[in-house]
C-alpha positions in Angstrom: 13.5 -43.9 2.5 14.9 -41.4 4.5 12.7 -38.6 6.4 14.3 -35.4 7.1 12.3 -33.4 9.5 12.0 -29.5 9.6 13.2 -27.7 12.4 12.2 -24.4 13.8 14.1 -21.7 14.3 14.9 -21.0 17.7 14.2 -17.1 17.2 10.7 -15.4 15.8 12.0 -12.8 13.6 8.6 -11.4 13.3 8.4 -10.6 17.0 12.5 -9.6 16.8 11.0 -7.2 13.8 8.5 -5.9 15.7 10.0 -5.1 18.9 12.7 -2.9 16.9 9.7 -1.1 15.3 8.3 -0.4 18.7 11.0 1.3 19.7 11.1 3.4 17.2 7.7 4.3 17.1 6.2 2.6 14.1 3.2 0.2 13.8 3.8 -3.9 14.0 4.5 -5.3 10.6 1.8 -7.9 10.9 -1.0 -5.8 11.7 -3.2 -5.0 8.4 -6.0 -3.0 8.9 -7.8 -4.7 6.1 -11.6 -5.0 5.1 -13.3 -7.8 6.3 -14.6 -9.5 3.2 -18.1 -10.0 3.1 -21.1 -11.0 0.4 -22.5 -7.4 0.2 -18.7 -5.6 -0.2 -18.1 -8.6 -2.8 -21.4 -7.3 -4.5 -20.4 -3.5 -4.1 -16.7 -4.3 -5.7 -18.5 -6.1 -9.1 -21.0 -3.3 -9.0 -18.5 -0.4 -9.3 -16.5 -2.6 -11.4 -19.1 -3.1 -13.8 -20.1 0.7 -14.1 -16.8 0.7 -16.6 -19.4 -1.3 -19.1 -22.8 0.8 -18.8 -23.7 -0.9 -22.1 -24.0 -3.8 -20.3 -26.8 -2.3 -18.0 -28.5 -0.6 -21.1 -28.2 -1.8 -24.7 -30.4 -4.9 -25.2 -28.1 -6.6 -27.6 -25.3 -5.9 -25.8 -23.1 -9.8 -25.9 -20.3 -9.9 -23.2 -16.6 -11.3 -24.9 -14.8 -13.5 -23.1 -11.5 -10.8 -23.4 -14.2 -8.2 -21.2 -15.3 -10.9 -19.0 -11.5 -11.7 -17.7 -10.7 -8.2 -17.5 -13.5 -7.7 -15.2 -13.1 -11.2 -13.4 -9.4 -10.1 -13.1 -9.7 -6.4 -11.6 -12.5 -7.5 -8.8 -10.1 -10.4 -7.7 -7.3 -7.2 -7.6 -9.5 -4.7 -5.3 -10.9 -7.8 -3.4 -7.1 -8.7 -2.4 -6.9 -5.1 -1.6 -9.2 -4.4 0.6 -7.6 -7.8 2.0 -4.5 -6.0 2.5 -5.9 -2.6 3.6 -3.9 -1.3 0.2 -5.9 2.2 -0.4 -5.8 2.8 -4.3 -6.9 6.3 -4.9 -6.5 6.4 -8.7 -5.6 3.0 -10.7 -5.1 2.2 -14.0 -5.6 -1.0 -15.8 -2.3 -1.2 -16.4 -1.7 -1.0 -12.7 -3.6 -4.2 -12.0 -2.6 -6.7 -15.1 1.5 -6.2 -14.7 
């Protein structure tokens, strides 16, 4: 069996990238100024997703569907990866997140 091994480029295009963008002024491409994700922003993300579902704080017989439990699982995981990124969403729609 033959091995074929994988060669590097000669060139970093990142640093070729950013050393164009220098000169003109504008910020590296690899620099995000993204959230460090820790347990307590985790927390604070489900929290304010959660506040979409009040019932589920107030009404004693108040049974979660799996359809609301994805949608919520989903859209954390979305501002999570966010915040990753150091994407600032100002207004969002469902819509926005699930396409």
């Amino acid at each position: 069996m033959v091995e074929t091994k994988k060669r590097r480029l000669g060139i970093n295009p990142i640093r070729v990238v950013n050393e164009l963008r220098k000169e003109k002024g504008l910020p590296s491409v690899n620099t995000a100024d993204g959230q460090k994700i820790t347990k307590e922003v985790i927390r604070q993300v489900a929290i304010d997703v959660w506040k979409k579902y009040p019932q589920a704080f107030t009404d004693p017989y108040y049974q979660l569907g799996d359809m609301t439990l994805e949608l919520v699982n989903q859209e954390i995981k979305q501002r999570l990866d966010d915040l990753r990124r150091g994407v600032v969403v100002k207004q969002a729609a469902l819509k926005d997140y699930f396409n």
